[in-house]
C-alpha positions as CSV (number, residue, x, y, z in Angstrom):
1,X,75.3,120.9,-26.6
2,X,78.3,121.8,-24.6
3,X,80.8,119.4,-22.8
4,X,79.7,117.0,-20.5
5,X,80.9,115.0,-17.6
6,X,78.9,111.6,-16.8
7,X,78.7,110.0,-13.2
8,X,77.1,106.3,-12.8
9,X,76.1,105.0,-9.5
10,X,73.0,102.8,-10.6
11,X,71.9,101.6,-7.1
12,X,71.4,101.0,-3.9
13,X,69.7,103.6,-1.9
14,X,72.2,104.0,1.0
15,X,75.1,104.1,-1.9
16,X,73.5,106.5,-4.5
17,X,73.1,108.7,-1.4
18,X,76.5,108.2,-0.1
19,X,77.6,109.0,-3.9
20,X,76.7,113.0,-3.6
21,X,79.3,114.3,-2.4
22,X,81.7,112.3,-4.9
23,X,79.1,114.2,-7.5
24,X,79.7,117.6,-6.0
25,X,83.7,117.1,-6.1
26,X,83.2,116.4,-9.5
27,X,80.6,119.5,-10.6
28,X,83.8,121.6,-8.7
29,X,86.8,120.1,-10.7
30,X,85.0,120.4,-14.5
31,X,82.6,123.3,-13.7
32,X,82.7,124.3,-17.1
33,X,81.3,121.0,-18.2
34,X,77.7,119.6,-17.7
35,X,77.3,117.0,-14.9
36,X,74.7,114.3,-15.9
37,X,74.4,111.2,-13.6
38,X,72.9,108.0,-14.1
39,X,70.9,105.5,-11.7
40,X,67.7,103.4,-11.6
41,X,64.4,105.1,-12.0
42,X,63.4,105.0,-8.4
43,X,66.6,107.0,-7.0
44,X,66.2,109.5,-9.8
45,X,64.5,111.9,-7.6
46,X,66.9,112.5,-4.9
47,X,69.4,113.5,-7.8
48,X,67.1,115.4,-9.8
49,X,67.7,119.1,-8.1
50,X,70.3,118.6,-6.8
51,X,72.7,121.5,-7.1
52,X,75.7,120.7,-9.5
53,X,73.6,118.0,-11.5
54,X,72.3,118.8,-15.0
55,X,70.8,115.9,-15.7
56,X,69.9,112.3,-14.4
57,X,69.5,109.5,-17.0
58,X,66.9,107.1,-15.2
59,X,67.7,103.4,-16.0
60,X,65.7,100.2,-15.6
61,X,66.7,96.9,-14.4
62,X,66.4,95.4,-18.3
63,X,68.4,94.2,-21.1
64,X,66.1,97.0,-22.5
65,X,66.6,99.5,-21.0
66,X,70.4,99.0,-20.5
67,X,71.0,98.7,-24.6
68,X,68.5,102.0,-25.4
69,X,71.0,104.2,-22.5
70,X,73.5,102.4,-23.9
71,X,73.0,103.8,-27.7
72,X,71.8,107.5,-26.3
73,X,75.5,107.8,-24.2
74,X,77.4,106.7,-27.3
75,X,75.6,109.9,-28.9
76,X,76.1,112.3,-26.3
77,X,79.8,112.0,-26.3
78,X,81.5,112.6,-23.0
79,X,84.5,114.2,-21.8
80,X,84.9,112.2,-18.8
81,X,82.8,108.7,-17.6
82,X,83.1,107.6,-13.6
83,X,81.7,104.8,-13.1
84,X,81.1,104.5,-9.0
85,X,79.8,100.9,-9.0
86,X,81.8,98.9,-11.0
87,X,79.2,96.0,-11.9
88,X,79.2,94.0,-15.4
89,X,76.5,96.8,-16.4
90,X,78.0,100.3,-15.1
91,X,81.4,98.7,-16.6
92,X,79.6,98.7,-20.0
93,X,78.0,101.5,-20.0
94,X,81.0,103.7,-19.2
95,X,83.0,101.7,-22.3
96,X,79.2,102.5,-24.0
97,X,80.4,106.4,-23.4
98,X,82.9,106.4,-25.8
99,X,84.0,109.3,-23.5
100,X,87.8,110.6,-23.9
101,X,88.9,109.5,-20.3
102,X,86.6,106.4,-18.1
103,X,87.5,106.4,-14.7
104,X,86.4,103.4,-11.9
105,X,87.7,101.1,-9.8
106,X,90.4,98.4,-10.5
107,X,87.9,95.5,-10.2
108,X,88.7,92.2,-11.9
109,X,86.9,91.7,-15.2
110,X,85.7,95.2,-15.1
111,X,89.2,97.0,-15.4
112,X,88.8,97.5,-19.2
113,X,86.1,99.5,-19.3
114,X,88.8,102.1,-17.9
115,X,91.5,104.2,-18.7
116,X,91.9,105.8,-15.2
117,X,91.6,102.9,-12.4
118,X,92.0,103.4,-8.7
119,X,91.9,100.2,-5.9
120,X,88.1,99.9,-4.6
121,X,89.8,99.6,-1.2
122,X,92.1,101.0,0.7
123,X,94.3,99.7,4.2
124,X,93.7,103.1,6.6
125,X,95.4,100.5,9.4
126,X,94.9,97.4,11.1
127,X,91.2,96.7,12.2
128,X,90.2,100.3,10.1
129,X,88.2,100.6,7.2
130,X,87.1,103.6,4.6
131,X,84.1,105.4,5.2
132,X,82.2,104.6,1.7
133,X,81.4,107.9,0.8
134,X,85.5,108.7,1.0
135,X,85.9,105.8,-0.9
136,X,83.7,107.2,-3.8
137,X,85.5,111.1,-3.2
138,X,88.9,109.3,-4.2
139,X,87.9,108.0,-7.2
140,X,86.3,111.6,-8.3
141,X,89.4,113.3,-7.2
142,X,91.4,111.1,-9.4
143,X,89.5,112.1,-12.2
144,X,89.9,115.9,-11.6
145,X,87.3,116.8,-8.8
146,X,88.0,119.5,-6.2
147,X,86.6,118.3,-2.9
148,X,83.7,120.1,-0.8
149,X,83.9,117.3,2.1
150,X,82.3,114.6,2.8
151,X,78.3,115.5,3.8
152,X,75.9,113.4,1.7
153,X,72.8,115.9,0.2
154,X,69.7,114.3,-1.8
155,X,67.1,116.9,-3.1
156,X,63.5,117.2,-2.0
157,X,60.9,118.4,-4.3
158,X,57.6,120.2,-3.2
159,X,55.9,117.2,-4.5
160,X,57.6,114.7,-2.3
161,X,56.7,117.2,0.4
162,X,53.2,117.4,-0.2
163,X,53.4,113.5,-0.2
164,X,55.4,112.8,3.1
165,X,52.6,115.2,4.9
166,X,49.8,112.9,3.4
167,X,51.7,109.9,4.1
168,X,52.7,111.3,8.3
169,X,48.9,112.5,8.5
170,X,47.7,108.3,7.5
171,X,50.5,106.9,9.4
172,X,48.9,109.0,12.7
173,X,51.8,111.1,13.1
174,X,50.7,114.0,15.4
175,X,53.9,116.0,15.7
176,X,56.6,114.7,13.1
177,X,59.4,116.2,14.7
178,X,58.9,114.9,18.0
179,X,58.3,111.5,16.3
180,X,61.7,108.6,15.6
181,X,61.8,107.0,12.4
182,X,62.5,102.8,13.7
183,X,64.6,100.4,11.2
184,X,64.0,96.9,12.0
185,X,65.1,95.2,9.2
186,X,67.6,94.9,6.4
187,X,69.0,94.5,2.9
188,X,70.9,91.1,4.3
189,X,69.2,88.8,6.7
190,X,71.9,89.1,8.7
191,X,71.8,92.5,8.8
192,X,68.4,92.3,10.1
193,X,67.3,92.6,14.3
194,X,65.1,90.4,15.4
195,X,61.5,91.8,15.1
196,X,60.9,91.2,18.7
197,X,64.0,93.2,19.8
198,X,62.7,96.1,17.0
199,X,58.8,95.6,19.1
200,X,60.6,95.9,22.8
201,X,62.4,98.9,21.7
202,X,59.3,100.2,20.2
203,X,57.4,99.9,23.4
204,X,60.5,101.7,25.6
205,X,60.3,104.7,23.0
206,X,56.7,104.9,23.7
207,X,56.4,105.0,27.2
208,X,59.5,107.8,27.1
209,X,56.4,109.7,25.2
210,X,58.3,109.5,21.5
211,X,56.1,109.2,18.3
212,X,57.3,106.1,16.7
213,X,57.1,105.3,12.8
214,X,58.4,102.3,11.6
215,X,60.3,102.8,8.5
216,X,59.3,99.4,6.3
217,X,59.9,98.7,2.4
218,X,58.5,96.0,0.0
219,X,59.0,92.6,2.1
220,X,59.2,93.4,5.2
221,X,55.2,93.0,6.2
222,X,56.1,90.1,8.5
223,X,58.5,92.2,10.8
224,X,55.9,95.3,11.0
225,X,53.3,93.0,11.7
226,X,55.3,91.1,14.7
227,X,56.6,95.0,15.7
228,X,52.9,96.2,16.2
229,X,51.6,93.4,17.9
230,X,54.5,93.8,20.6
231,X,54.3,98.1,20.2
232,X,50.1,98.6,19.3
233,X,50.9,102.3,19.0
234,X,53.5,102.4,16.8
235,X,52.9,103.9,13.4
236,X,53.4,102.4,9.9
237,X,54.7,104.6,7.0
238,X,52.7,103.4,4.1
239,X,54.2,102.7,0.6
240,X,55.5,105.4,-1.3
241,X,58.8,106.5,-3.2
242,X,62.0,107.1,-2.5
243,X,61.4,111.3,-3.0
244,X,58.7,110.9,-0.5
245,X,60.5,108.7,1.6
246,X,62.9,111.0,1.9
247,X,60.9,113.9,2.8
248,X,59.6,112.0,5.5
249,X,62.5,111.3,7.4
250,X,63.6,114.9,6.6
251,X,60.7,115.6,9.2
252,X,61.3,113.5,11.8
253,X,63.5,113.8,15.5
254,X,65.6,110.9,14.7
255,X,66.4,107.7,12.7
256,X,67.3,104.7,14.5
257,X,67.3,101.1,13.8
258,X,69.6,98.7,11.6
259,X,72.7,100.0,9.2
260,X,70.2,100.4,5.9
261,X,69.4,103.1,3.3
262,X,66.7,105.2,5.2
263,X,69.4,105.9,7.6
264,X,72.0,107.5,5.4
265,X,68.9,109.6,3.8
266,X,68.2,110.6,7.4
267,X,72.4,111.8,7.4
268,X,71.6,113.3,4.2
269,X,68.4,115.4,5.5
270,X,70.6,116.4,8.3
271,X,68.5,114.5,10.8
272,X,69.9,112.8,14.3
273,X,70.9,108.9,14.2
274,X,71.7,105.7,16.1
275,X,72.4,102.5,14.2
276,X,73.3,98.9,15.7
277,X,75.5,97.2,13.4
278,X,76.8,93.4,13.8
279,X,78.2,92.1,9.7
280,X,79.0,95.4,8.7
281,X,81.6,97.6,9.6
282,X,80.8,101.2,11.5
283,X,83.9,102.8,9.9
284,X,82.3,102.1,6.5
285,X,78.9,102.9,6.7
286,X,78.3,105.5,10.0
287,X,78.0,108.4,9.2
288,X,81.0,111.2,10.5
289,X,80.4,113.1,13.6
290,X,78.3,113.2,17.1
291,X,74.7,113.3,16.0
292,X,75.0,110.0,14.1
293,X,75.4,107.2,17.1
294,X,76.3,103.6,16.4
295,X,76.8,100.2,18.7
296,X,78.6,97.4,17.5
297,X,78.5,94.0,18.3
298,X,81.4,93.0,20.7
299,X,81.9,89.6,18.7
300,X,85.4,89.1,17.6
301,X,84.0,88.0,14.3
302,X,81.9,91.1,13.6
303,X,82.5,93.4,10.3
304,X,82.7,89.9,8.5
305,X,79.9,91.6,5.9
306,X,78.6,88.0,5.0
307,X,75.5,88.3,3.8
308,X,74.2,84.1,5.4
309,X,76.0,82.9,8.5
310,X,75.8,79.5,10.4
311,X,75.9,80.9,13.4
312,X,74.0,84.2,13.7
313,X,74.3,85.4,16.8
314,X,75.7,89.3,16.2
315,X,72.2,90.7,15.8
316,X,70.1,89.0,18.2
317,X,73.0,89.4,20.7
318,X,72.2,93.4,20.5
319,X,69.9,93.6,23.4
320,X,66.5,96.1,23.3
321,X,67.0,96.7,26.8
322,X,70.3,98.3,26.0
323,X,69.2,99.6,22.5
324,X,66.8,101.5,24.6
325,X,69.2,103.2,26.8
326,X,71.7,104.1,23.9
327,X,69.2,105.2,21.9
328,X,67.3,107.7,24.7
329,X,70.3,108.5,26.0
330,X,71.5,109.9,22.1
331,X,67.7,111.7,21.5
332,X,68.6,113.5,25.1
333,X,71.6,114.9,23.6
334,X,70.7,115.6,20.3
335,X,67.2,115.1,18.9
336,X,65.3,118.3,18.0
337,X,63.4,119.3,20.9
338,X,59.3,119.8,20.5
339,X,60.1,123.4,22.5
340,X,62.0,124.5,19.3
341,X,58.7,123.9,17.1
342,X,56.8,126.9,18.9
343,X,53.1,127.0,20.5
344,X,51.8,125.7,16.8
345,X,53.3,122.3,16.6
346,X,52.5,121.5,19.7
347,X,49.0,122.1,19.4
């Protein structure tokens, strides 16, 4: 086997996305090496394909599974580790490399697993902070990547394709790219809108003649359920994988909803969004340029990225009257158009 370069990023969704172009950087700076990536199992297909990756080493959240990856890196013998998480695990998998150089960021406790170290955060000026994918580009730079900006890409395999029609055709989708993918919830309860605000906005999509499919994950059945019985005609994306949820939003006008995972696939897919953010910081985690809206809570405290608060009042203070607006107003300007899908799709 020749030389190898290894890239860990073992979760979340929005962050293994966000990840890619950190991966591409580094497939341009060692491109006579091998670039094999690891992450959990259910991530593994937007990797899998993707130009510049050789391989993706799936990973399980086990003791388990964590010591057998552990033993099969030791034997594989890297030239270069990155680890772009920088948890107890990545750290020890990276030292588990025995690779030549291990590169990641200077986080307490987790700095010796490391030769190269760079700071997880950087001061771009006062009130500022680093979009995330940047963040991971300057650690792969350190280690010898050449840049190629800072788009996020996922690949899409026929398979998930021939799933997300399936799963478009139950949910009642009639014309997918006249239809807007809604977020109503999120990975932090204070992340989360208020279901009621997500069913109100539902309803004004609606009546402007949108398809709407709300995007839901494992959890989240109360918050569809209160959605649909404010919006009846809004449609439910049923269970499926991340590949297939990926190809569905791939199909789709728009994205819009709360700053969460399915959006920055949406980015990735190269598909129109508008996120509402109130915890977390729109520098961080909106994506670059016009087709990707955002509002922000005009709370001094916002960008606080607690994950409980005693007062909870960024969120619900985000009205759907005014989400409406914004979010028809973006669509106007840059949705894709049911006129560009010919006489077919319209059918």
């Amino acid at each position: 086997m020749g030389e190898a370069v290894l890239a860990i990023r073992p979760r979340a969704l929005g962050d293994v996305v966000l990840v890619t172009p950190a991966l591409r950087a580094l497939s341009r700076g060692h491109a006579d090496a091998v670039l094999e990536v690891v992450t959990e199992t259910r991530y593994a297909p937007l990797l899998e394909g993707l130009e510049g990756v050789g391989r993706v080493w799936r990973l399980e959240r086990s003791v388990a599974s964590t010591v057998a990856l552990a033993a099969a890196l030791r034997r594989r013998r890297y030239r270069l580790a990155v680890d772009f998480f920088g948890n107890p695990r990545s750290a020890l998998l990276t030292a588990a490399s025995r690779a030549s150089t291990r590169a990641g960021y200077d986080l307490r406790g987790r700095r010796y697993a490391y030769d190269l170290r760079v700071p997880r955060t950087i001061d771009p000026g006062p009130g500022r902070r680093e979009y995330a994918a940047a963040t991971h580009l300057r650690l792969a730079l350190a280690a010898g990547g050449r840049e190629d900006g800072l788009e996020a890409r996922v690949a899409i395999g026929e398979a998930s394709r021939d799933a997300a029609r399936a799963l478009l055709g139950r949910a009642g989708v009639g014309i997918p790219r006249h239809a807007v993918g809604l977020i109503a919830a999120g990975t932090w309860p204070t992340k989360t809108w208020p279901a009621s605000h997500a069913g109100r906005l539902a309803r004004r999509l609606l009546a402007s003649g949108r398809e709407v499919l709300l995007l839901a994950g494992p959890g989240e059945e109360r918050v569809t359920e209160a959605v649909r019985a404010i919006a009846p005609g809004v449609g439910v994306l049923p269970p499926c994988g991340v590949g297939a949820l990926a190809a569905v939003v791939g199909e789709l006008a728009a994205v819009v909803g709360t700053d969460s995972g399915p959006r920055h696939l949406a980015a990735a897919c190269g598909v129109p969004t508008f996120a509402w953010f109130g915890p977390t910081h729109p520098d961080t985690w909106n994506p670059p340029g016009a087709r990707h809206g955002r509002w922000w809570a005009p709370l001094p405290c916002h960008g606080c990225d607690r994950v409980a608060c005693p007062h909870w009042n960024c969120m619900p203070g985000l009205s759907p009257e005014r989400a409406a607006e914004l979010v028809l107003e973006h669509l106007e300007r840059h949705a894709r158009p049911v006129a560009d899908l010919g006489p077919a799709a319209r059918a």
